[in-house]
C-alpha positions as CSV (number, residue, x, y, z in Angstrom):
1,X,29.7,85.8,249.4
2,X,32.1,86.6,246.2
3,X,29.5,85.1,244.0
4,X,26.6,87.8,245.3
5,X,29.7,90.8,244.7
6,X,30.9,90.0,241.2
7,X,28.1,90.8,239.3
8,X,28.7,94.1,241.3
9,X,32.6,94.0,240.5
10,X,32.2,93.0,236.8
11,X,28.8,94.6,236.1
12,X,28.2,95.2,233.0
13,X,30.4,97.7,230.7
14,X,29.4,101.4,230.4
15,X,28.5,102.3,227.3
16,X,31.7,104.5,226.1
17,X,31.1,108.8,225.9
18,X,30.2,110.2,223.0
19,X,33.0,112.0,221.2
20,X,33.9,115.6,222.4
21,X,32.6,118.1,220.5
22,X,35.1,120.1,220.7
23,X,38.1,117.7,219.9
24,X,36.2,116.6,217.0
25,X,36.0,119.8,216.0
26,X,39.9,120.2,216.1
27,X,39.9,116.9,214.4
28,X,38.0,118.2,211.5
29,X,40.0,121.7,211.4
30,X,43.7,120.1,211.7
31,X,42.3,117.8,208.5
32,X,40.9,120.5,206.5
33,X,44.4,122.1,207.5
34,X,46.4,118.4,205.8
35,X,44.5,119.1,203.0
36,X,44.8,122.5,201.9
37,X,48.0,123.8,203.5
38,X,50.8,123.3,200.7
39,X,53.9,124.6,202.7
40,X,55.6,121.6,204.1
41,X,55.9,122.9,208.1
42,X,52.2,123.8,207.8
43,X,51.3,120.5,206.5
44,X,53.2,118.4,209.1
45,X,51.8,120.5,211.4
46,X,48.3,120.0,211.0
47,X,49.1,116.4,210.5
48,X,50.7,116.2,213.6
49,X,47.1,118.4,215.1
50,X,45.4,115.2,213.2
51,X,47.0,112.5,215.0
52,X,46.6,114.6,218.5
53,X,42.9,114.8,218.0
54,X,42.2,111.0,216.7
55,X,44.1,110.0,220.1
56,X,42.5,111.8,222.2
57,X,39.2,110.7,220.6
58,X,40.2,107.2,220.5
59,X,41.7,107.4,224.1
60,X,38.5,108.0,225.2
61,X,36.4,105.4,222.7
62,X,38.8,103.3,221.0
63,X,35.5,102.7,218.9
64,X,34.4,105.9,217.9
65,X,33.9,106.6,214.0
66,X,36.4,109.4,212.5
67,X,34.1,109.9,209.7
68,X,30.7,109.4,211.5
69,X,32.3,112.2,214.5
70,X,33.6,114.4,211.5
71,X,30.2,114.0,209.8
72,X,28.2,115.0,212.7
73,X,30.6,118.2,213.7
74,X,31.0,119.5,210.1
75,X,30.1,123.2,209.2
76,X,31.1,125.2,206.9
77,X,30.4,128.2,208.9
78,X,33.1,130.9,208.8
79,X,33.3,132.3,211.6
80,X,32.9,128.7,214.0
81,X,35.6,127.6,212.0
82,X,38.2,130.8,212.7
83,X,37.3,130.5,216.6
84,X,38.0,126.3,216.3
85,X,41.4,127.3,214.4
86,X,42.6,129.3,217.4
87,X,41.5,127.7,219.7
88,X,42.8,124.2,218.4
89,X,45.6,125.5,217.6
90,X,46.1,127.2,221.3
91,X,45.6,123.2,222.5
92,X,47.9,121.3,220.3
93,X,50.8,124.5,220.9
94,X,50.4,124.2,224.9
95,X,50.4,120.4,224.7
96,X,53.8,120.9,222.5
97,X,55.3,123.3,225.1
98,X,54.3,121.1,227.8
99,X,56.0,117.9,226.0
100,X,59.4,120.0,225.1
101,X,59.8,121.3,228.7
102,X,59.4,117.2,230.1
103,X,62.0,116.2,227.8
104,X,64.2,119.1,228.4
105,X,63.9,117.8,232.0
106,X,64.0,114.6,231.9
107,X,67.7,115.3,229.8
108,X,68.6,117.3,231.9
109,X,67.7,115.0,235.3
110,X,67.4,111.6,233.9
């Protein structure tokens, strides 16, 4: 009987999501961001937006190409590029928040 359910219980492996779009996109603004910004809080920042974005697209694909995702998401379009910023930026801020308030609490309540 277990030999008729494991092809069922190890089947065979999904093939992994593509990359989000839109955390590609946040990938690609935070870099543009390492590259350009010059003041030292706004460069650790966007690296710090860099290495959010890689792991959430390597959490979901350890696999996944940077450069081929970056490739495929680029623009140089203006104005996608100033609502990606925000909204990015929105993203990695909340996630921050959301991280300082757990250790606050977990210091506080260990």
């Amino acid at each position: 009987m277990l030999s008729l359910a494991l092809p069922l219980l190890l089947g065979t492996a999904a093939a992994p999501p593509p990359p989000s779009d839109a955390d590609a996109r946040c990938l690609a603004v935070f870099a543009y961001l390492a590259g350009t910004v010059t003041d030292p809080a706004g460069k650790q920042s966007a690296v710090t937006g860099v290495a959010f974005f890689v792991g959430k697209l390597k959490g979901v694909n350890e696999n996944v190409g940077i450069e081929a995702t970056l490739r495929r998401v680029y623009t140089s379009d203006a104005n996608v590029v100033n609502a990606d910023r925000a909204r990015c930026i929105a993203e990695l801020t909340a996630m921050g928040s959301e991280l300082s308030a757990a250790g606050k609490s977990i210091t506080a309540n260990p």
